[in-house]
DOZAVEX-88109 format. One line per field, with one value per residue (C-alpha): x, y, z; chain; residue number from 1. Coordinates in nm, 4 decimals, always signed. Layout:
<seses>
east = [X, ...]
north = [Y, ...]
up = [Z, ...]
ch = [A, ...]
i = [NUM, ...]
</seses>
This chain:
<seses>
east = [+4.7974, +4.8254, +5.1511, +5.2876, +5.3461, +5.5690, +5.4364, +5.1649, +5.4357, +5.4935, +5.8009, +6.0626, +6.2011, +6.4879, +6.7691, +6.8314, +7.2435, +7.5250, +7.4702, +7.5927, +7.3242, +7.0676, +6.9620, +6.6908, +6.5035, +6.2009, +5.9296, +5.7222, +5.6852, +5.7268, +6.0820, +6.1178, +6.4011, +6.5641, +6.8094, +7.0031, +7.1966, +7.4644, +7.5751, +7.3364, +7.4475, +7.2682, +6.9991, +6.9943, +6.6445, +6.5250, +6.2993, +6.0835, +6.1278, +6.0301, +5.9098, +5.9930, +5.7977, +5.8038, +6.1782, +6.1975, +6.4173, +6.5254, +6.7559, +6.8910, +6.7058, +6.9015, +7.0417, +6.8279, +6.4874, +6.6357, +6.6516, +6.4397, +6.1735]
north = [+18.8145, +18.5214, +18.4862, +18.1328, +18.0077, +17.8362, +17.6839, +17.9458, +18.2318, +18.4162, +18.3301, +18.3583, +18.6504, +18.8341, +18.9655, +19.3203, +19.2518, +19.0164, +18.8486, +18.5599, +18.4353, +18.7615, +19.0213, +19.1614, +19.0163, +19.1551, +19.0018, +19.2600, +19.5762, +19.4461, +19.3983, +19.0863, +19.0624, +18.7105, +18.4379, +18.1899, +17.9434, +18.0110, +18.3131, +18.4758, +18.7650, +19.0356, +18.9180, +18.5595, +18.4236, +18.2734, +17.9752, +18.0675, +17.7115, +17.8306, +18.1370, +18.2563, +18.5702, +18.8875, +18.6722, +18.4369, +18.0735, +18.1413, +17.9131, +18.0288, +17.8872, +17.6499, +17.7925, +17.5925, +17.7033, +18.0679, +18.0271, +18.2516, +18.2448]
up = [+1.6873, +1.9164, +2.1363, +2.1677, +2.5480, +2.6915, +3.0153, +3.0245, +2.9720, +2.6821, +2.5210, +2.3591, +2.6337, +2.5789, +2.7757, +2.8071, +2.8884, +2.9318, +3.3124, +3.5074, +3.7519, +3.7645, +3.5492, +3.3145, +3.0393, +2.7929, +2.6336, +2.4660, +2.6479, +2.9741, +3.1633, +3.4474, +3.6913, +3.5915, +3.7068, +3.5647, +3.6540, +3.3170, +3.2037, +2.9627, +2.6714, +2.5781, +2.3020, +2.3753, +2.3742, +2.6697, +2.8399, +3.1568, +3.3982, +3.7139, +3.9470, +4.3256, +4.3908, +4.1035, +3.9778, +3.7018, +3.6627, +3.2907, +3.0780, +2.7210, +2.4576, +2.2152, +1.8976, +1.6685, +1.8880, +1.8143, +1.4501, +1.3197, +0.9966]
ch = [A, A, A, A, A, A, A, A, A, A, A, A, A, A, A, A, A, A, A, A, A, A, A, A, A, A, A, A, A, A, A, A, A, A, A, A, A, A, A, A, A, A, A, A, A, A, A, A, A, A, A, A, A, A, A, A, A, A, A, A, A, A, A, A, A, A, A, A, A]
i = [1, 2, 3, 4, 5, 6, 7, 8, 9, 10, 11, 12, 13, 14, 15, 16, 17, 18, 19, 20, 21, 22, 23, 24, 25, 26, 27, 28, 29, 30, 31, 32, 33, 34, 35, 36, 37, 38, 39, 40, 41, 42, 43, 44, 45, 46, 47, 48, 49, 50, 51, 52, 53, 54, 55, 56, 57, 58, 59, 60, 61, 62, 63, 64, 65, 66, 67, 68, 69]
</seses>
């Protein structure tokens, strides 16, 4: 199986919870400490546009880039 990047990360991730400005997100098996400048709800797909240290610059993904096949 390949996994489609997005800017070298694996993508789409997916937040574990409803947060405003930090919290966690999962792509696979793996969980990443995240932050965002908009508030995020649990299951929204998100974009990976930046990194400072072990924390991640997300941004939710659009609805129509979440549609699924």
């Amino acid at each position: 199986m390949r996994i489609a990047t997005e800017g070298g990360w694996p993508c789409p991730f997916v937040a574990l919870g409803d947060f405003d400005g930090d919290g966690w997100a999962r792509v696979h098996s793996e969980l990443w400490k995240v932050v965002s400048e908009g508030p995020v709800r649990k299951g929204q797909k998100l974009r990976v546009e930046g990194v400072e240290g072990l924390i991640l610059k997300v941004s939710v993904l659009p609805e129509k880039t979440r549609g699924g096949a």
